[in-house]
N, C-alpha and C positions, 0 to 999 in steps of 0.2 A: 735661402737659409732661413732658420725660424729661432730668432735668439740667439742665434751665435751656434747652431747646428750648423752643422755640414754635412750633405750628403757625399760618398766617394764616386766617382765616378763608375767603378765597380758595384756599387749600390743603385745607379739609375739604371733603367730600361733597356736591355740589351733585344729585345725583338722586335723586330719593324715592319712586320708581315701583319695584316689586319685581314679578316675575310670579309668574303664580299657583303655576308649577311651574318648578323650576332644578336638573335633575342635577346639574350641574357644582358650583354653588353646596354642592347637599349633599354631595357627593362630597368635595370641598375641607374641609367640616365634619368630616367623617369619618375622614379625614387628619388631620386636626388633633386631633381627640379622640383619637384609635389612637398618634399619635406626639408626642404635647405636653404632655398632659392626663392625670392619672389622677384618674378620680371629676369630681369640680369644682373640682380645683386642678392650676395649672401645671407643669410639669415643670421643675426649674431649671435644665439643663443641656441642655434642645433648642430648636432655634431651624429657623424652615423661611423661606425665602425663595420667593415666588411671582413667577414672571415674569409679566407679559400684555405684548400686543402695544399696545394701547389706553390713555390716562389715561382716557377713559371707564369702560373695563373695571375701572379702579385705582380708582376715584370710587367705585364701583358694592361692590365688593369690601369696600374699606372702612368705606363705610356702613352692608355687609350684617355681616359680622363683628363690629361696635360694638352692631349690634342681638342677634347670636346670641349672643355672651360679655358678659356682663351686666359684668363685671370685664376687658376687652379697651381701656378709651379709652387706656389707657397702656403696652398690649400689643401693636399694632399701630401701625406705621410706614410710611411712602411715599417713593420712589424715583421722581423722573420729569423728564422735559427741560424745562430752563428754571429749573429750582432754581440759588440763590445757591449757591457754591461755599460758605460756612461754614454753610450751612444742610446742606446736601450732605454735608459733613462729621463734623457733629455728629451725621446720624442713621446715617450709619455708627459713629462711635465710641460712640454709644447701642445699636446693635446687635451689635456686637463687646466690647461690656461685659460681662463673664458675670456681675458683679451689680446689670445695667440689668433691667427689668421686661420688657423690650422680647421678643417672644416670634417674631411676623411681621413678615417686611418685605416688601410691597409693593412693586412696581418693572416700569419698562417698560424699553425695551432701551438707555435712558439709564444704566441701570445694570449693563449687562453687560459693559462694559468699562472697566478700569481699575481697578475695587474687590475689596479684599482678604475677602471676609467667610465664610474658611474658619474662623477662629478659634473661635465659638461656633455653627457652623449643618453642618449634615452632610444636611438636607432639601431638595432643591428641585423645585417643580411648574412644569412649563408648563401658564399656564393656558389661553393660547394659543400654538400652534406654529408658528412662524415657517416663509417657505416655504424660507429661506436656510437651509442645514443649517448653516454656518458662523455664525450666529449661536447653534443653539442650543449650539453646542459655547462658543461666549464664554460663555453663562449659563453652564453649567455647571461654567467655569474658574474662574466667583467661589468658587465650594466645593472645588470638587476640583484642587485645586494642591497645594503645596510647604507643609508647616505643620499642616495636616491631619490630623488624630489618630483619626479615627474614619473608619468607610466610607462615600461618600457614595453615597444615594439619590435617586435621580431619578424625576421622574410625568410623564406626560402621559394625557389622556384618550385609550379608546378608543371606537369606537361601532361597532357590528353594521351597521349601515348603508354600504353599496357603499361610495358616493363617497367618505367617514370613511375606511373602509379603504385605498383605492386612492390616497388622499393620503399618510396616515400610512406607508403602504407605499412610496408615492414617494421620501418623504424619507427613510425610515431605510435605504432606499437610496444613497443619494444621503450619505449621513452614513459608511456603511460604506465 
């Protein structure tokens, strides 16, 4: 728990099936070690917020990062529609605490609008890219607004693969 948060039980990780192989998944690790992590300890001053489009995807994510950081049950956080407004609350001012533990947050596009969480995070990934280019500009206003103290960095996957490209290429189109 983070401050007197509680996650419910119904709120933790209900999938328990990993595949055999997950670029993304590693990729995401990678990130995180390069910009959070030095050695086997935390960074105390960065924080990455990960969009998906899916709570499945957020299920999945969090289960997998609880498994990969041996010290992450109080490092990671979740963002998603249908959360109590002081539940909602709490794990934002748990993630905008700069001396919360809290390191990831989690979140579908329930959280892309409305919330402040430039104060401690200057990292964000799409972990999936939305087809609405207008949303992913909402993600990115939760970091990159007014307050803001540092540059922010944005991800999204890319893949050599046509149709990967010719999406990706739609949208940041379509964004410009």
């Amino acid at each position: 728990a983070v401050k007197g948060l509680k996650i419910s039980m119904e709120q933790e990780s209900t999938i328990s099936i990993n595949p055999k192989e997950d670029a993304r998944f590693e990729a995401l690790a990678q990130l995180i070690d390069a910009n959070l992590r030095d050695a086997n300890q935390w960074r105390q001053n960065e924080r990455i917020v990960v969009f998906t489009e899916y709570k499945t995807t957020l299920d999945y994510l969090q289960r997998r990062l609880r498994e990969h950081y041996a010290d992450s049950s109080d490092r990671v956080l979740c963002l998603f529609g249908g959360m109590e407004d002081t539940t909602r609350e709490q794990i934002k001012e748990a993630f905008n605490d700069p001396t919360a533990k809290v390191r990831i947050l989690l979140a579908t596009d329930a959280a892309s609008e409305g919330l402040n969480l430039q104060e401690t995070a200057r990292f964000l990934l799409h972990y999936d890219c939305p087809w609405n280019p207008s949303r992913i500009e909402q993600r990115n206003g939760r970091l990159d607004r007014h307050g803001q103290a540092r540059d922010v960095q944005t991800f999204h996957f890319a893949s050599r693969q046509d149709a990967d490209m010719r999406f990706m290429s739609h949208l940041i189109l379509k964004v410009d």
